[in-house]
C-alpha positions as CSV (number, residue, x, y, z in Angstrom):
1,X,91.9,95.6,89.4
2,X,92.2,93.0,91.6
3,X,93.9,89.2,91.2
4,X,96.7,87.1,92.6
5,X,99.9,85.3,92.7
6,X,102.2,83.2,94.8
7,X,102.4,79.7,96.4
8,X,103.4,78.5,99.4
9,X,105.4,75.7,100.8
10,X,105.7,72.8,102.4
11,X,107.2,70.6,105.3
12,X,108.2,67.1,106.1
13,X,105.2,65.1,107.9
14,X,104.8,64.9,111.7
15,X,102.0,63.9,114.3
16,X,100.8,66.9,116.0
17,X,101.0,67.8,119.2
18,X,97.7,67.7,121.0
19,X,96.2,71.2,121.7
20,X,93.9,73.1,123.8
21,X,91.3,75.3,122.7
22,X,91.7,79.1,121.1
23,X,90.7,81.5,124.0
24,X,91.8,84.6,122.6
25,X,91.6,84.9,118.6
26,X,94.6,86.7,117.7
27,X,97.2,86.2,120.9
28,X,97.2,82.2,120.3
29,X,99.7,80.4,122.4
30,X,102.5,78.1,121.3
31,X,100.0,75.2,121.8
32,X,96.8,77.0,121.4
33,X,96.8,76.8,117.2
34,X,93.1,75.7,116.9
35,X,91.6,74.4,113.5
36,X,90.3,74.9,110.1
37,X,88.0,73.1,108.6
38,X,87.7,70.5,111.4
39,X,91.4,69.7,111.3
40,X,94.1,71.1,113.4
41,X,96.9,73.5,113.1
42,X,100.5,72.5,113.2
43,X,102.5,73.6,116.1
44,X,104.3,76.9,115.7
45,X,107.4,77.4,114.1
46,X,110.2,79.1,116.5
47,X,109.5,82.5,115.8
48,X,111.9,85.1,114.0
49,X,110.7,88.7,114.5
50,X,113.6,90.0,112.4
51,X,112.2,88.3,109.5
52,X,108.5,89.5,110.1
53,X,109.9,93.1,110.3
54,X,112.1,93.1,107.2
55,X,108.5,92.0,105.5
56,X,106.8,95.2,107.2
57,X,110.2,97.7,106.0
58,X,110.2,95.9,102.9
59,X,106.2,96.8,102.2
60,X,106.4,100.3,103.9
61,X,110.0,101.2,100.9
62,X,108.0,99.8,98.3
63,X,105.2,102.3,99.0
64,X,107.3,105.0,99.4
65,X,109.2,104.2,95.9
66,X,105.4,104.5,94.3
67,X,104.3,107.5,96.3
68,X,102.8,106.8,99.1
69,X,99.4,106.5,97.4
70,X,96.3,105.5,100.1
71,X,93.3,104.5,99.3
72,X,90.5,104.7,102.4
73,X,87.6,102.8,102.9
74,X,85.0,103.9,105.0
75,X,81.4,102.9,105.7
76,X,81.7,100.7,102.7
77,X,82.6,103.9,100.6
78,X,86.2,104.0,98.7
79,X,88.2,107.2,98.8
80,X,92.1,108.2,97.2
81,X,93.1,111.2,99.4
82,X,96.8,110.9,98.2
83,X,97.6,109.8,94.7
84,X,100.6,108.1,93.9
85,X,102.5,106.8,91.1
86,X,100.9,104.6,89.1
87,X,102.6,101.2,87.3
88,X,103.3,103.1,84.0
89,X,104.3,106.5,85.3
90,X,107.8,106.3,84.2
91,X,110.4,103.6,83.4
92,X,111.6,103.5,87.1
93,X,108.3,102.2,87.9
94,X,107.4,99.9,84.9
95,X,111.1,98.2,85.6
96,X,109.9,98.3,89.2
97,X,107.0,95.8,87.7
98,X,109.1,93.9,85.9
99,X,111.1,93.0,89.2
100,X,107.9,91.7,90.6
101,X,106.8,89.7,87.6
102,X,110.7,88.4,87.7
103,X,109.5,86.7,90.8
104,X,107.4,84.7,89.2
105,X,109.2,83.1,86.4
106,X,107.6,86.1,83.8
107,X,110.1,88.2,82.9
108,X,108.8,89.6,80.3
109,X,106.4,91.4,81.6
110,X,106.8,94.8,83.2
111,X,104.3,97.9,84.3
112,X,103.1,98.7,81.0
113,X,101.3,95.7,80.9
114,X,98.1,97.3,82.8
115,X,95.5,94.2,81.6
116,X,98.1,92.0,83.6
117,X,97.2,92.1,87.7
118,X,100.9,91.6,89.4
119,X,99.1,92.0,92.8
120,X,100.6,88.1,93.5
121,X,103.7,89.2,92.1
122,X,104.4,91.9,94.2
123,X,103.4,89.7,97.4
124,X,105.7,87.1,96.4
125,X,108.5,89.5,95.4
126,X,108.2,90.8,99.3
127,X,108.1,87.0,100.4
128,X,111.4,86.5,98.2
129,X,113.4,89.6,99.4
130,X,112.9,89.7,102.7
131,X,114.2,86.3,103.2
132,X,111.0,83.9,103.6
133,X,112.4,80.7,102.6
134,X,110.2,79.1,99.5
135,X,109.3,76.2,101.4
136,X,107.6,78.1,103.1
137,X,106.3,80.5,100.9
138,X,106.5,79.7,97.3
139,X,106.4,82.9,94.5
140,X,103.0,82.2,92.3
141,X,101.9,85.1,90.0
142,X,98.3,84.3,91.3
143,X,96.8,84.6,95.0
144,X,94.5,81.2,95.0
145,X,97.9,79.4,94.1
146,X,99.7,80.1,97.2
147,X,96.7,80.2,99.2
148,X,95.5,76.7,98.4
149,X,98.7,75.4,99.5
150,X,98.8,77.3,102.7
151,X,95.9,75.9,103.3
152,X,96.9,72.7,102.5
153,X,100.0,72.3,104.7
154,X,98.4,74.4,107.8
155,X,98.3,71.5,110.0
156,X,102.1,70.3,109.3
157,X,104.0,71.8,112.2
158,X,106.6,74.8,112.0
159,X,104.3,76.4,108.8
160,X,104.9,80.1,108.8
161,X,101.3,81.4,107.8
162,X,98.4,79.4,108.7
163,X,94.7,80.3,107.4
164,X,92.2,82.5,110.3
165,X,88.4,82.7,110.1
166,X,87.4,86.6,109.9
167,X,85.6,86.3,112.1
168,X,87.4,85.1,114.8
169,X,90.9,86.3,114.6
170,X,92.0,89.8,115.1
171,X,94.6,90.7,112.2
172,X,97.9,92.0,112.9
173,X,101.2,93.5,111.2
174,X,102.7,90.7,108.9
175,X,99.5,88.9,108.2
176,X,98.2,89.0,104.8
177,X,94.5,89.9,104.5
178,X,92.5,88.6,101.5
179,X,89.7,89.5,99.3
180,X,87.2,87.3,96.8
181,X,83.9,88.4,95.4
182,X,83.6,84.5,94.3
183,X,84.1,82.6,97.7
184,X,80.7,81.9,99.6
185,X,80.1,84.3,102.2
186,X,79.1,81.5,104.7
187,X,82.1,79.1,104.2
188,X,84.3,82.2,104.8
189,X,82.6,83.5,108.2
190,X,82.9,79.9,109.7
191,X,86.5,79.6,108.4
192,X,85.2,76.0,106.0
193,X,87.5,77.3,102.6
194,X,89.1,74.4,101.5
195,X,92.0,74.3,99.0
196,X,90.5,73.0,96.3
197,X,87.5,75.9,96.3
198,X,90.2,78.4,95.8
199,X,91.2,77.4,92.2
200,X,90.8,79.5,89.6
201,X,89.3,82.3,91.6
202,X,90.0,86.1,91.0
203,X,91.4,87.0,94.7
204,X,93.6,89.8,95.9
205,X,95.3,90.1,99.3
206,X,97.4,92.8,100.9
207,X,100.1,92.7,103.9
208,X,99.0,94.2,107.1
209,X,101.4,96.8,108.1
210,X,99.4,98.5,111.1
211,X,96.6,98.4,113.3
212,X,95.0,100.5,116.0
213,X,91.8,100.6,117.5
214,X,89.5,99.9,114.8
215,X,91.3,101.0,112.1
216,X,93.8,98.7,110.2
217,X,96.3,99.6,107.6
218,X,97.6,97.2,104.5
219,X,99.9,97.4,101.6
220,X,99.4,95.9,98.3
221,X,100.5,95.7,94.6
222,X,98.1,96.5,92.0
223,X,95.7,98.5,93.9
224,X,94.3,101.4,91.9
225,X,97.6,101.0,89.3
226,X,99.9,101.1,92.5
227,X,101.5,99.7,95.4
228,X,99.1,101.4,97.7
229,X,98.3,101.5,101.8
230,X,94.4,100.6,102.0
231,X,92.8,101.8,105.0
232,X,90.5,99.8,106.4
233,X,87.5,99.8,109.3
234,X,87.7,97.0,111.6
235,X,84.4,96.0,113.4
236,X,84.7,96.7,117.7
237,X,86.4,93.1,118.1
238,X,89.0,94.3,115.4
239,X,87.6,91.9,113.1
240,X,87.2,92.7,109.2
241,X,84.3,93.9,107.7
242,X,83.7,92.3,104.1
243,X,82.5,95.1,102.1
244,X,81.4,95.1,98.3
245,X,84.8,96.7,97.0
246,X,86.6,94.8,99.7
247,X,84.7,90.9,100.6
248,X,87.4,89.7,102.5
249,X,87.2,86.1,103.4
250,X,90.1,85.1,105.1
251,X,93.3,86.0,107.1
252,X,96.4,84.6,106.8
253,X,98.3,84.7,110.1
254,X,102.4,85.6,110.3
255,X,103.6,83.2,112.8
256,X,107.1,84.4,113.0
């Protein structure tokens, strides 16, 4: 069960800085943002590791509180080595839920709602806890929301998370890494997703917590009934792979 929630933010106007062009996708420099869609990226924001590693403990507690549940994908195949607990185990984890939903402005729902994905929720909660201010990150109990807006505002300067082609950027811890069985695989490759293609579409996303090598791990809500660790195969460049349970078709970098 896959789906979405959260929004994102926005800041005041500004002309952007000229830039030179990305020579190493994933170690971009201060002035070395690049594009998307033909238009460029916003200067970074002044960066604040303590607030991208609260996200990272943050992720790494909540999977712990359901278990430590991982899910593997390899060669295209999906695999559960370690079962956690699952959203309606027991009332610690259905209030658990509820806390995310609570992030969302729906309160009333909690982790016996199964038919309800909270996948956005629990993204959102994360953003909300560990301090991500909601103008930069606004709490939306579905991922298109928050990812259209990201999108939106990427070339504004100072923006947090900024949208990465998969296949030119190399994912790393504090990034979110997203999923879509309904976004055209061609737009996606050549990093051409534009806001208002997003809407409405069932997407899922997960926080990258680790990578190394070709191998990258991620933590997301509402993956096989829990807040699970996927494990993922990255290609030799340490790009992603879009696979049928997993057609990933965009990365959104962590600029802190």
């Amino acid at each position: 069960m896959l789906v979405l929630a959260l929004t994102l933010a926005i800041l005041g106007c500004a002309a952007p800085p000229q830039r030179s062009e990305v020579t190493e996708p994933g170690e971009m420099g201060a002035d070395q943002d690049g594009t998307w869609a033909g238009r460029a990226i916003g200067a970074r924001p002044t960066p604040q590791p303590a607030l991208r590693q609260a996200l990272l403990t943050l992720a790494d507690q909540e999977w712990g509180y359901f278990g430590q549940q991982r899910v593997v994908y390899t060669a295209g195949e999906e695999s559960i080595p370690h079962v956690g607990l699952w959203e309606d185990d027991d009332y610690a984890r259905i209030s658990r839920v509820n806390q995310y939903w609570r992030a969302v402005g729906k309160p009333s729902l909690t982790g016996r709602q199964c038919q309800e994905p909270w996948s956005a929720a629990f993204i959102s909660w994360l953003m909300l806890q560990a301090g991500v201010p909601e103008l930069q990150f606004r709490p939306a109990s579905a991922h298109w929301v928050y990812l259209s807006q990201l999108i939106e505002d990427s070339g504004a300067p100072g923006r947090y998370f900024v949208p990465r082609s998969i296949s030119a950027y190399r994912p790393q811890p504090g990034d979110l890494v997203c999923a879509s069985e309904e976004i055209p695989r061609g737009s996606a490759l050549a990093g051409r997703v534009m806001p208002w293609s997003l809407q409405g579409t069932r997407t899922h996303c997960d926080l990258v917590v680790k990578t190394d090598g070709q191998t990258l791990e991620a933590i997301g809500g509402n993956v096989r009934n829990s807040v699970s660790k996927s494990v993922l195969e990255l290609d030799p460049e340490g790009h992603l792979q879009p696979m049928v349970r997993r057609p990933w078709f965009i990365v959104i970098e962590n600029r802190l």
